[in-house]
C-alpha positions as CSV (number, residue, x, y, z in Angstrom):
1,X,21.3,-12.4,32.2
2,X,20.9,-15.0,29.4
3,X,17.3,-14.8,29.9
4,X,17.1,-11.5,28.8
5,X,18.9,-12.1,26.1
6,X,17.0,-14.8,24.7
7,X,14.1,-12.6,25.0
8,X,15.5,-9.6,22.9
9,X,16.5,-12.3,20.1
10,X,12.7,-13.6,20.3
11,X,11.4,-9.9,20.4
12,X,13.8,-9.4,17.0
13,X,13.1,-12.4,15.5
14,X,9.1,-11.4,15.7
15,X,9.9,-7.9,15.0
16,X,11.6,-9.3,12.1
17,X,8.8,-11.7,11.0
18,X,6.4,-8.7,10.7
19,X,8.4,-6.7,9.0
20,X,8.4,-9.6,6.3
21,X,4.8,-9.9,6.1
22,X,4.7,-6.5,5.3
23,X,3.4,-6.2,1.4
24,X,3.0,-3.2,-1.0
25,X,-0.4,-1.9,-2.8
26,X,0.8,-0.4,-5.7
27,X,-1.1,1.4,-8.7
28,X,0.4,1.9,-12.1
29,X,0.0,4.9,-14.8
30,X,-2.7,4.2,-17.4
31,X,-4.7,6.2,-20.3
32,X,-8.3,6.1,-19.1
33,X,-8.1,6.9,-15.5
34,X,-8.4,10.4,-14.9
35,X,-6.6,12.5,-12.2
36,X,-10.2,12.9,-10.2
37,X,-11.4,9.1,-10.7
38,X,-7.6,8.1,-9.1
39,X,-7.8,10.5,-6.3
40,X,-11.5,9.8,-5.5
41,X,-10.7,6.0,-5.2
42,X,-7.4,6.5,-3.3
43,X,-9.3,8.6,-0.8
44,X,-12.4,6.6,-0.5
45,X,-10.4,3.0,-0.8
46,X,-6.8,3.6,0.8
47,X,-8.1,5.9,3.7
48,X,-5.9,8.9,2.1
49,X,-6.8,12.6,2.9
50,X,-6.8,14.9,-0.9
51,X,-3.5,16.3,-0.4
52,X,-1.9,13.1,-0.1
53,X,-4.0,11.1,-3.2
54,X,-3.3,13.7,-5.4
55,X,0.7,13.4,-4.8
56,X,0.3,9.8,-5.0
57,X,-1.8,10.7,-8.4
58,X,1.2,12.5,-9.5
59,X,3.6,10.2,-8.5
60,X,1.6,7.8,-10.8
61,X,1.4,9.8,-13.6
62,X,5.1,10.4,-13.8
63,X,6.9,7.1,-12.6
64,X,4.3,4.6,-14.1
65,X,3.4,3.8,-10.9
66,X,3.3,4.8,-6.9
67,X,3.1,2.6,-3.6
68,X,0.0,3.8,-2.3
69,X,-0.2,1.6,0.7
70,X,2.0,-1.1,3.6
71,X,0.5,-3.5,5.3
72,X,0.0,-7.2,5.5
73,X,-1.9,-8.8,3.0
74,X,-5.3,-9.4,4.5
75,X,-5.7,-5.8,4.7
76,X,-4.3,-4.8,1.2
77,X,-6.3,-7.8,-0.7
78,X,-9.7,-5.7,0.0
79,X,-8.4,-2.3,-1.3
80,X,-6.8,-4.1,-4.1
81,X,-9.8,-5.8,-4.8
82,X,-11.9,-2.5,-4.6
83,X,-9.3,-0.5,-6.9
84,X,-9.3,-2.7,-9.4
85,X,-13.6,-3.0,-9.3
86,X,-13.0,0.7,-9.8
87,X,-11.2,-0.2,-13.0
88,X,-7.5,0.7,-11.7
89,X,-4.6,-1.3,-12.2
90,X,-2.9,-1.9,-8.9
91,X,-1.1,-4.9,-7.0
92,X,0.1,-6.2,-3.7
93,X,3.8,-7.0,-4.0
């Protein structure tokens, strides 16, 4: 019996763990980026269909910024990377 509960305390500890590593991709509002240049990279970058970048877009445009994507970190950096090639302001927090 105490074995199996040491193993659901690893399991949540790991579960845990992950759920820490998680990070944010996040783009913020500007005055140059259009609507089509935002939704283009979003689909093209973050692997979003249209519907979904342009909600994001607009979510963007009225909050100052959205959370566009989770994940851990070595797969954020490279979209980040790309967004902000494509001249959009975005970080991974």
């Amino acid at each position: 019996m105490s074995v199996d509960i040491e193993v659901e305390e690893n399991i949540d500890l790991l579960v845990q763990d992950l759920l820490l590593e998680l990070k944010n991709l996040i783009i913020y509002n500007d005055d140059y980026n259009t609507f089509e240049h935002v939704i283009d990279a979003l689909v093209k970058v973050c692997e979003h269909n249209p519907i979904q970048a342009e909600q994001c877009t607009w979510i963007i445009h009225n909050n100052g910024k959205c959370q566009v994507k989770r994940g851990i970190y070595d797969r954020l950096e490279p979209m980040c990377t790309a967004l902000l090639d494509r001249g959009i302001s975005a970080t991974i927090e």
